[in-house]
C-alpha positions as CSV (number, residue, x, y, z in Angstrom):
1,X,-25.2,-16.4,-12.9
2,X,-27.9,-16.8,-10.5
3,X,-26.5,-13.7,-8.2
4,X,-26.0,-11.7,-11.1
5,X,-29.5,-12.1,-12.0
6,X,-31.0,-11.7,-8.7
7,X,-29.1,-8.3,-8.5
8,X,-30.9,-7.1,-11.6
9,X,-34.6,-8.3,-10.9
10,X,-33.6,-6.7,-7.5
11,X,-32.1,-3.3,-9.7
12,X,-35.5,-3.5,-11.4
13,X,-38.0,-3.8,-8.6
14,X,-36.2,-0.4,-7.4
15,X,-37.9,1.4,-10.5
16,X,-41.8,-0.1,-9.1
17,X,-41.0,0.7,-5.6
18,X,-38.6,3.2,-5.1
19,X,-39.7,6.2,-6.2
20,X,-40.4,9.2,-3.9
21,X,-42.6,12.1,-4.6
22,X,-44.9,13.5,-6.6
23,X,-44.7,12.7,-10.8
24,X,-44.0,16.1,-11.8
25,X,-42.2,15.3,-15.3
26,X,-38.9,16.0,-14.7
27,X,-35.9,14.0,-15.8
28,X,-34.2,13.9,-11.9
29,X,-35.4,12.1,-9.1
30,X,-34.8,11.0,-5.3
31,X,-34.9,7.7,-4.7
32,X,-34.9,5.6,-1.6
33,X,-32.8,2.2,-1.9
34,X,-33.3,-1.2,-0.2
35,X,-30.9,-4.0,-1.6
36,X,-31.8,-7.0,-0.7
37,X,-27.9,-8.3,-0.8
38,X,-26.4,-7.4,2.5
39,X,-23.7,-5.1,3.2
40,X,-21.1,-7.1,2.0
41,X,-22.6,-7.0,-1.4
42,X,-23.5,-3.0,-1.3
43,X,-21.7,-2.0,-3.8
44,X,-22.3,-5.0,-6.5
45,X,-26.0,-4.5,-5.9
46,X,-25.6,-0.5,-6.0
47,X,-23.9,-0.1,-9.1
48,X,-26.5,-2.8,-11.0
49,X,-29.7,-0.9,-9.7
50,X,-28.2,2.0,-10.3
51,X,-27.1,0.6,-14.0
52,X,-30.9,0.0,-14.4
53,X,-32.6,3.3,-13.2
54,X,-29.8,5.1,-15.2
55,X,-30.6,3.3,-18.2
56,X,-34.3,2.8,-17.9
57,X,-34.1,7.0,-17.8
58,X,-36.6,6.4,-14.2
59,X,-38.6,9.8,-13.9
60,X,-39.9,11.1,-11.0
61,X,-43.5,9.6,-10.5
62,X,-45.7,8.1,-7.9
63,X,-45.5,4.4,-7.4
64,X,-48.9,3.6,-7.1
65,X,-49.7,4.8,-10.7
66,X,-47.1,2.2,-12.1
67,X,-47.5,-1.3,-12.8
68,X,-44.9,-3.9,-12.0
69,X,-44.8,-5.0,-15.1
70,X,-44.6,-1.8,-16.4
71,X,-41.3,-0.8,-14.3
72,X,-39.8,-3.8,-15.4
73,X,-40.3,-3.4,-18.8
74,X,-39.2,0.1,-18.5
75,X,-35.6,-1.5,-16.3
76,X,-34.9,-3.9,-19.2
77,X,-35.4,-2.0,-22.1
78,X,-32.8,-0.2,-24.6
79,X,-29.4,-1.8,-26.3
80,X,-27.3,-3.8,-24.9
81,X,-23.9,-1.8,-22.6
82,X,-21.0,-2.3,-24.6
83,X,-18.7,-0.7,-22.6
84,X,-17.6,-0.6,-18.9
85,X,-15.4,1.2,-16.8
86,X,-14.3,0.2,-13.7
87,X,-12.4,2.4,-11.6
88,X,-10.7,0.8,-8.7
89,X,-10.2,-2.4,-9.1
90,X,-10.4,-3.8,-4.9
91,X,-12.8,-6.1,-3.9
92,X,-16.0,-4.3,-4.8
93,X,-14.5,-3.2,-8.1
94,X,-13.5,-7.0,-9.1
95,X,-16.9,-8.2,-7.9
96,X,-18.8,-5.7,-10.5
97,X,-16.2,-6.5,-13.2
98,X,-17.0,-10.5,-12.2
99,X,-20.8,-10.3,-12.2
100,X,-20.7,-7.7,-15.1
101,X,-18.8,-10.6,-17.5
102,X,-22.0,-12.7,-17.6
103,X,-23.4,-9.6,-19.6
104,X,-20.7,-10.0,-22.2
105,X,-19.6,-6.4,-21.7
106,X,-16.4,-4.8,-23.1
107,X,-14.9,-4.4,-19.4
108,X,-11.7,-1.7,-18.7
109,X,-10.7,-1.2,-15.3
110,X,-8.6,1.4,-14.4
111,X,-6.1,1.2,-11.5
112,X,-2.4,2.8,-10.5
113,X,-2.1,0.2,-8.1
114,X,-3.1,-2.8,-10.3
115,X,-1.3,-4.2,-13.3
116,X,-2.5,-6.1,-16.2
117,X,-0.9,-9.3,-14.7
118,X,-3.7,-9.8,-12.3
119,X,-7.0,-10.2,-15.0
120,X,-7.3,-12.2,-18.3
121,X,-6.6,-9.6,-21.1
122,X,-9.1,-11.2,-23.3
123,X,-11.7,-10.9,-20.2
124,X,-10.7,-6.8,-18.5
125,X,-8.3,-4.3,-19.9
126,X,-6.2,-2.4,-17.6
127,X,-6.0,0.7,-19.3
128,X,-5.3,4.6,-18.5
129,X,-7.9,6.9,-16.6
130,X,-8.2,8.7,-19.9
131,X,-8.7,5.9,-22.2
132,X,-11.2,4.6,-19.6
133,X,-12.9,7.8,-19.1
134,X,-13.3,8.4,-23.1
135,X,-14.4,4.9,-24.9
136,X,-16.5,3.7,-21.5
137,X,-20.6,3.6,-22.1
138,X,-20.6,3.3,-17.9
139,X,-18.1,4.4,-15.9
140,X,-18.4,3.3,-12.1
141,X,-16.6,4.4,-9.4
142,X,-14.9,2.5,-6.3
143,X,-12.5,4.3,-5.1
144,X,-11.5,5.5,-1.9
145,X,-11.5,9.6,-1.1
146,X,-8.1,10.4,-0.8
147,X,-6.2,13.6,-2.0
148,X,-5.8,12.0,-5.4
149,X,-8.8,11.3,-6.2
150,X,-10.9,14.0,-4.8
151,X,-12.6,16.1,-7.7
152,X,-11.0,13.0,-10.0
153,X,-14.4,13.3,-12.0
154,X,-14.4,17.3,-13.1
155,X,-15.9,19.1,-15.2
156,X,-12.8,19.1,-18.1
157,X,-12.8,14.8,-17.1
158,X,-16.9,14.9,-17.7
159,X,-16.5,16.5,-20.7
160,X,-13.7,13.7,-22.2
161,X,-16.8,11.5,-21.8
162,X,-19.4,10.3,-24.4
163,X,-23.0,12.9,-24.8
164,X,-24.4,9.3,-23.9
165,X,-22.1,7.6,-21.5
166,X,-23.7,7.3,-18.0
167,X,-21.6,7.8,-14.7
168,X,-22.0,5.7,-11.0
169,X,-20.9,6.1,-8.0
170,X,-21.9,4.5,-4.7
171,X,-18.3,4.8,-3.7
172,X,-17.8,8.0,-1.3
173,X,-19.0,11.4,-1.9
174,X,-16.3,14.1,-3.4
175,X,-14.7,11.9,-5.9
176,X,-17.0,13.3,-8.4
177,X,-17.2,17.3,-8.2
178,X,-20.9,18.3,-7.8
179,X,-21.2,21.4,-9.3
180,X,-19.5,20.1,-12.3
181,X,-21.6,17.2,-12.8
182,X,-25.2,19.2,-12.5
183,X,-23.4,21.4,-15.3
184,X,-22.2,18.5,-17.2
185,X,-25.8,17.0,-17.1
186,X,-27.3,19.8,-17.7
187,X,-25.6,20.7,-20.9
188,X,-26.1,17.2,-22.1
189,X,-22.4,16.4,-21.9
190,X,-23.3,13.0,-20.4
191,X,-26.1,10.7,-20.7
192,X,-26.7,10.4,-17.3
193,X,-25.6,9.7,-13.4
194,X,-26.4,8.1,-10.3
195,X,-24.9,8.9,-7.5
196,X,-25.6,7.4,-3.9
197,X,-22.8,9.2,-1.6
198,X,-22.0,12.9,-1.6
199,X,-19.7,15.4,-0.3
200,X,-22.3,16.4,2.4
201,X,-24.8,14.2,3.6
202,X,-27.9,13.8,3.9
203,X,-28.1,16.0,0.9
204,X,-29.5,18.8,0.9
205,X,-32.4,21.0,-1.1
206,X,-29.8,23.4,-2.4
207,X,-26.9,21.0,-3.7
208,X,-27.0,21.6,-7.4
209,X,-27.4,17.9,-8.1
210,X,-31.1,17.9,-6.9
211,X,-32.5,19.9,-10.0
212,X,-30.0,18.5,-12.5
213,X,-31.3,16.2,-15.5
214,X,-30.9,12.9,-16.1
215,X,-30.1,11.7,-12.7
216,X,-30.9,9.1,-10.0
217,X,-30.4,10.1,-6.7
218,X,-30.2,7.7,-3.4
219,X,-30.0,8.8,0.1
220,X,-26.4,6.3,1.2
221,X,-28.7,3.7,1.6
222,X,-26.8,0.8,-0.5
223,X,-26.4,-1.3,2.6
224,X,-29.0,-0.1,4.6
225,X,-31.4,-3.5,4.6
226,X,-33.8,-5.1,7.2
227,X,-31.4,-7.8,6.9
228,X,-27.9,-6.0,7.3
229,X,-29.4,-4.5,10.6
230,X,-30.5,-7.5,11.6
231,X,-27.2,-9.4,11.1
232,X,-24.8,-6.7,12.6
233,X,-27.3,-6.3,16.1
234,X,-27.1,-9.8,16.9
235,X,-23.3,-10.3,15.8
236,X,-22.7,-7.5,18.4
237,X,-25.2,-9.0,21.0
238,X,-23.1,-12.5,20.7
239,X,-19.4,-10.8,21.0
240,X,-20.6,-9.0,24.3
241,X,-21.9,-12.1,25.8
242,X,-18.8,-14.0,24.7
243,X,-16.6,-11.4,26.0
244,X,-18.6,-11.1,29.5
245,X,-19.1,-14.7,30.1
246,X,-15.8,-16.6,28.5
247,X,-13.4,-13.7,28.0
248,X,-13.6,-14.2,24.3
249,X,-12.6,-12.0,21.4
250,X,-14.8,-12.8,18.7
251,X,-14.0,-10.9,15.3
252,X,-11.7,-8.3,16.9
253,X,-10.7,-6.5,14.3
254,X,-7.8,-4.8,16.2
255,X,-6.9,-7.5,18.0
256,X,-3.9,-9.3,16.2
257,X,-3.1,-11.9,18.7
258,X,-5.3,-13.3,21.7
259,X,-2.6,-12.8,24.7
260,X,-3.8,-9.2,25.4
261,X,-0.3,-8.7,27.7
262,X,1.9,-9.8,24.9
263,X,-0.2,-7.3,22.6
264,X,0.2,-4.5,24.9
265,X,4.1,-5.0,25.1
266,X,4.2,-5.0,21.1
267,X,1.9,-2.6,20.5
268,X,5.0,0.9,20.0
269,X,6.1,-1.9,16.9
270,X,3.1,-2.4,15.9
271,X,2.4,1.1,15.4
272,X,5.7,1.4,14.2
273,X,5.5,-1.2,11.7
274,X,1.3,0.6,10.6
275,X,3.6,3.7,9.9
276,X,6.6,2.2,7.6
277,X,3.7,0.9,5.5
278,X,2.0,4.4,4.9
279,X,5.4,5.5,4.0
280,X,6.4,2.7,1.6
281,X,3.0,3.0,-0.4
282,X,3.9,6.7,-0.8
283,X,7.4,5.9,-1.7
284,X,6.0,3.4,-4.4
285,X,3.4,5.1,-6.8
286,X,2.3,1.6,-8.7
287,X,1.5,-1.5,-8.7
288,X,3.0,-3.2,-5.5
289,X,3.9,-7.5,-6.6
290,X,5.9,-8.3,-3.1
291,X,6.8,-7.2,0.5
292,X,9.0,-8.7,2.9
293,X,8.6,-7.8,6.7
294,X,11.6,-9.0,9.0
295,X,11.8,-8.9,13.0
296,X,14.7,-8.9,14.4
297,X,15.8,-9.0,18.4
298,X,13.3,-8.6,21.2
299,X,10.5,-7.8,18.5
300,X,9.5,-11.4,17.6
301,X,5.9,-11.0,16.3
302,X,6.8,-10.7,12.5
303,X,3.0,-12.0,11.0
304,X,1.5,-9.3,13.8
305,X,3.7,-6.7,12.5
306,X,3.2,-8.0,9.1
307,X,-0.1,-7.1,9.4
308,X,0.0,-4.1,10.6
309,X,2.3,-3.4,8.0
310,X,0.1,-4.2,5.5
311,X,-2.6,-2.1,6.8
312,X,-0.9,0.8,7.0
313,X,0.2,0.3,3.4
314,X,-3.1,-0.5,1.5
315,X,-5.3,2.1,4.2
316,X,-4.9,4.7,1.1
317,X,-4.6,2.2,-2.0
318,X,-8.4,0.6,-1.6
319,X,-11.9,1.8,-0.5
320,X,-12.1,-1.4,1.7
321,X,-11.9,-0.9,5.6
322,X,-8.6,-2.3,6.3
323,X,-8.1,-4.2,9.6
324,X,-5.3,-6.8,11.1
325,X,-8.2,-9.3,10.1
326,X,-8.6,-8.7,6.7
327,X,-5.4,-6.9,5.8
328,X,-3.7,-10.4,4.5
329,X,-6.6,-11.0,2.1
330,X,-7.0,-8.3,0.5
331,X,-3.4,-7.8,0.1
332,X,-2.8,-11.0,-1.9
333,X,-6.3,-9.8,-3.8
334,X,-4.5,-7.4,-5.3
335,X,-1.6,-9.5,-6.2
336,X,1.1,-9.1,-3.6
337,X,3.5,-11.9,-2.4
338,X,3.5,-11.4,1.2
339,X,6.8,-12.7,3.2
340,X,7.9,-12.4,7.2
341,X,10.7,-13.8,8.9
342,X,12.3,-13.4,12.2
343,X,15.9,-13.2,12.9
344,X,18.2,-12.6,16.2
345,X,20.7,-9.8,13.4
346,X,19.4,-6.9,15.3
347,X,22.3,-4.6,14.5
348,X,23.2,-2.6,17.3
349,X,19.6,-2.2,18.4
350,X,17.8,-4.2,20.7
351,X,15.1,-4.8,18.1
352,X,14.7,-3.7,14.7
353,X,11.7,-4.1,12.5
354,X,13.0,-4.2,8.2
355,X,10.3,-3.8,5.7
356,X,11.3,-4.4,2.0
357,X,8.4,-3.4,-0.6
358,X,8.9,-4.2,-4.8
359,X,7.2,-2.9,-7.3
360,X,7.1,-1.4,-10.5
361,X,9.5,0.8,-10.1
362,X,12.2,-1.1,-8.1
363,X,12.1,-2.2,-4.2
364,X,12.7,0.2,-1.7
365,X,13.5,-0.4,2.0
366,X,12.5,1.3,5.8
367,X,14.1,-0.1,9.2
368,X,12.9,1.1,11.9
369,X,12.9,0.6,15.9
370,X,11.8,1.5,19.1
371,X,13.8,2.7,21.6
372,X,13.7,3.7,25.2
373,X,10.0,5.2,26.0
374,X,8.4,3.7,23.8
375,X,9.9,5.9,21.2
376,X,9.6,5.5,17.6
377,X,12.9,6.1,15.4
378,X,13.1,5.3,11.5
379,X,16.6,4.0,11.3
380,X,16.7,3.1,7.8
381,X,15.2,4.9,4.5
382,X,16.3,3.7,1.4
383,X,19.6,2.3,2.7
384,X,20.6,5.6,3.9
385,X,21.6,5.2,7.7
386,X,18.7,7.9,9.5
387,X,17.1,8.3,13.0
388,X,14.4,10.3,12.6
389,X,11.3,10.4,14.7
390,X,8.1,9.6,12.1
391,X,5.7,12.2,12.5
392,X,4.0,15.1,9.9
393,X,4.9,16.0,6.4
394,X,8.5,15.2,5.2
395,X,10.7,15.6,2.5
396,X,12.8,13.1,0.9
397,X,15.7,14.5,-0.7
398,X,18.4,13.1,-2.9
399,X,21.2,14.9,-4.0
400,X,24.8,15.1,-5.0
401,X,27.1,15.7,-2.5
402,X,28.1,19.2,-3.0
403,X,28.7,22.3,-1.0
404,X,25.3,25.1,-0.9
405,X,22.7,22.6,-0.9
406,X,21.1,22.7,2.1
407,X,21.3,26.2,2.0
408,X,19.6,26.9,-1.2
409,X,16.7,24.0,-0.2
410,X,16.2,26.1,3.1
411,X,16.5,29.4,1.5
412,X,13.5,28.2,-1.4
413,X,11.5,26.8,1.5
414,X,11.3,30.3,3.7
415,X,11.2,32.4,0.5
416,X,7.7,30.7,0.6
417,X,6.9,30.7,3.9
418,X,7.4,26.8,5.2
419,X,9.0,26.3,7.9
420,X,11.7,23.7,8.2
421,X,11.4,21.6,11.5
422,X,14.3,19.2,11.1
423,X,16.6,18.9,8.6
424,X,18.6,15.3,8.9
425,X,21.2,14.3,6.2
426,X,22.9,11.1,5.8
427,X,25.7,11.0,3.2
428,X,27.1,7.8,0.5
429,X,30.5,8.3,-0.3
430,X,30.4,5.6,-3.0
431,X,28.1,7.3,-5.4
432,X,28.6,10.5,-4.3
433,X,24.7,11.4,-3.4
434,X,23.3,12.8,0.3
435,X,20.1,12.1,1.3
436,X,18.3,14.8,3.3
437,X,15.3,13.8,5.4
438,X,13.2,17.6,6.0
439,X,10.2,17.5,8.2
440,X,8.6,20.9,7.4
441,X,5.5,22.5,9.7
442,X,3.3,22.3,6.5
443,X,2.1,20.8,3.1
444,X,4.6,21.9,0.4
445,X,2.6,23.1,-2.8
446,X,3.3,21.3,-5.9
447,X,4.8,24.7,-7.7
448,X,7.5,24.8,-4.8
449,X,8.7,20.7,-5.2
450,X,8.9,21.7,-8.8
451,X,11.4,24.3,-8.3
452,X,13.1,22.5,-5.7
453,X,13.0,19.1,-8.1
454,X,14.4,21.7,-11.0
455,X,17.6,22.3,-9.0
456,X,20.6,21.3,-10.7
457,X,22.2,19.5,-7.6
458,X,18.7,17.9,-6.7
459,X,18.5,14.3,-8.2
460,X,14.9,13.5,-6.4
461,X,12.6,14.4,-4.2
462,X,9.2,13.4,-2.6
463,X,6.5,14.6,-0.2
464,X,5.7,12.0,2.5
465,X,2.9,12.0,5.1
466,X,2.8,10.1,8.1
């Protein structure tokens, strides 16, 4: 396509103008980045310059000693990529794998909340991070920094790849593990990287990454353009002047609804509601295919709190900014069936929010409500009648109903040192099974859930953040 084309000539112009320094010889380089795409297309245009530099092998040099022609020749040579991996698969990683198809590459994407159902087999394979990781020529990252994927790039990961596979990220800094990449690099594990964001920025002299082979370094400049500046400065002047002369809320995106007095009444659900979503994308681990968000009594926003919903639920899941604005669009990017309703079945509350959430493992519901003060109370947790303020680290607890439970769960807790703040149990005589809600003072290491989970009267149990 024409896009996809500018975004190379553009990926090859970087290689005539953006070199920095003196030409010393060395394999490693800093560069600085314009892209001439806007911000919205930072990351398509990153990862295809940096495509370019990697595989033109761009050495330091001076500029003014190289010819146009020459840079270009230099951006364009070598084989044909055969194969890509993409991992994240959100906006910006479905853009690269769109513009990437005109190439006729051998595209995997890798994803644990995406299924297969949402590309064309024949077109992307959905497959494992370590099937990715091993058969991909370029791996390129888009990804958001969360616990789970911080380090996800280490050394033993670097190593799984091809001696000539290249690695790019323009994602956030700290997905990839520095120190292990100069080392990988400089063993000639990989073929090469380029990386644009980094665990400390600006970078500094003494990060290991600055005297590493093979690499293309870039200062976070992916949307930094002339242009981008330009757009955002007068977007900003015009909201101002909207707001000041008309009262207008132009692109507010944490404004739901207009009526700022109705906003402000509903604003304890829809934090509420922001919260049940964190907890219900912890609470599923895969792909998400539906929700269902139901008001009920004096809470009769069920889109607003849909919304917020949904952006408490995919704030973890994608690198994307996610806002009541865009929260809708990006959720039914990725697939999801999205369904509200409002009813006046309130229960004995006098408003209750329900959130339903399926996915690949099974649907699992939250209720909550606020109460008197403003006060937020979960109500509901997996059909297991609770009132439980949500706050910190929790543990959800299954198990069967049984004399010396709690006691051995609180004994193994203080034997290492957490402290149990509440301890809530609700109990189904039909099947036999309690379920414990335990909000602890601190993160519970993985060793402890183990032994906890290796109880013989412990059926589940899960670590939840609010």
């Amino acid at each position: 396509t024409m896009l996809s084309f500018f975004v190379i000539v553009v990926g090859g112009l970087l290689t005539y103008l953006g070199y920095m320094g003196e030409a010393s010889g060395k394999s490693h380089s800093l560069l600085g980045l314009s892209f001439l795409m806007g911000a919205i297309c930072s990351g398509l245009a990153g990862f295809i310059g940096m495509k370019v530099a990697t595989k033109a092998n761009v050495r330091t040099t001076n500029a003014a000693q190289n010819s146009l022609g020459e840079a270009l020749s230099i951006a364009f040579s070598g084989g044909a990529v055969m194969g890509l991996g993409v991992v994240g698969l959100g906006k910006i990683g479905r853009e690269v794998i769109q513009h990437c198809r005109s190439f006729n590459m051998n595209i995997m994407g890798y994803d644990p909340y995406v299924s297969q159902d949402m590309f064309n087999e024949d077109e992307v394979q959905v497959v494992d991070l370590d099937t990715l990781t091993t058969v991909s020529d370029y791996i390129t990252l888009h990804v958001p920094l969360i616990d789970s994927t911080k380090n996800l790039f280490d050394y033993d990961r670097l190593c799984q790849m091809k001696d000539t596979a290249r690695i790019i990220n323009v994602a956030r800094g700290g997905i990839i593990n520095e120190s292990d990449l100069a080392k990988a690099l400089n063993e000639d594990k990989i073929g090469g990287a380029a990386i644009d964001v980094f665990t400390s920025e600006p970078i500094g002299v003494d990060n290991p990454l600055v005297k590493a082979k093979n690499i293309v370094l870039t200062p976070h400049l992916g949307a930094s353009t002339e242009e981008a500046k330009e757009g955002v400065s007068r977007a900003v002047c015009a909201q101002v002047r909207d707001y000041l002369l008309h009262e207008k809320l132009t692109n507010a995106v944490n404004m739901p609804i207009s009526d700022l007095a109705k906003l402000k009444e509903i604003q304890p659900s829809l934090e509420l509601s922001e919260i049940m979503g964190k907890l219900q994308s912890q609470l599923e681990s895969g792909a998400i295919n539906k929700i269902h968000v139901e008001c009920a009594g004096s809470m009769d926003e069920p889109k607003t709190a849909t919304l917020a919903f949904l952006k408490g639920m995919l704030s973890t899941r994608i690198p994307d900014r996610v806002n009541y604005i865009n929260a809708e669009t990006l959720a039914v990017d990725l697939g999801i069936k999205i369904e509200h309703s409002y009813t006046s079945d309130c229960s004995s509350y006098t408003n209750l929010i329900r959130t339903k959430v399926t996915g690949e493992n099974g649907t699992n519901q939250i209720n909550g409500s606020v109460f008197e003060g403003k006060r937020l109370r979960l109500v509901n947790i997996l059909g297991y009648e609770m009132d439980i303020t949500p706050r910190g680290t929790m543990l959800f607890t299954r198990n069967k109903d049984v004399p010396g439970v709690i006691g051995k769960v609180g004994s193994a807790l203080g034997a290492a040192h957490i402290n149990i703040g509440a301890y809530l149990l609700s109990r189904d005589s039909d099947n036999g099974e309690a379920f414990a809600v335990i909000r602890v003072d601190n993160e519970v290491p993985e060793d402890i859930l183990s032994a906890l989970a290796d109880m013989p009267e412990i059926v589940s149990i899960q670590q939840i953040h609010c």
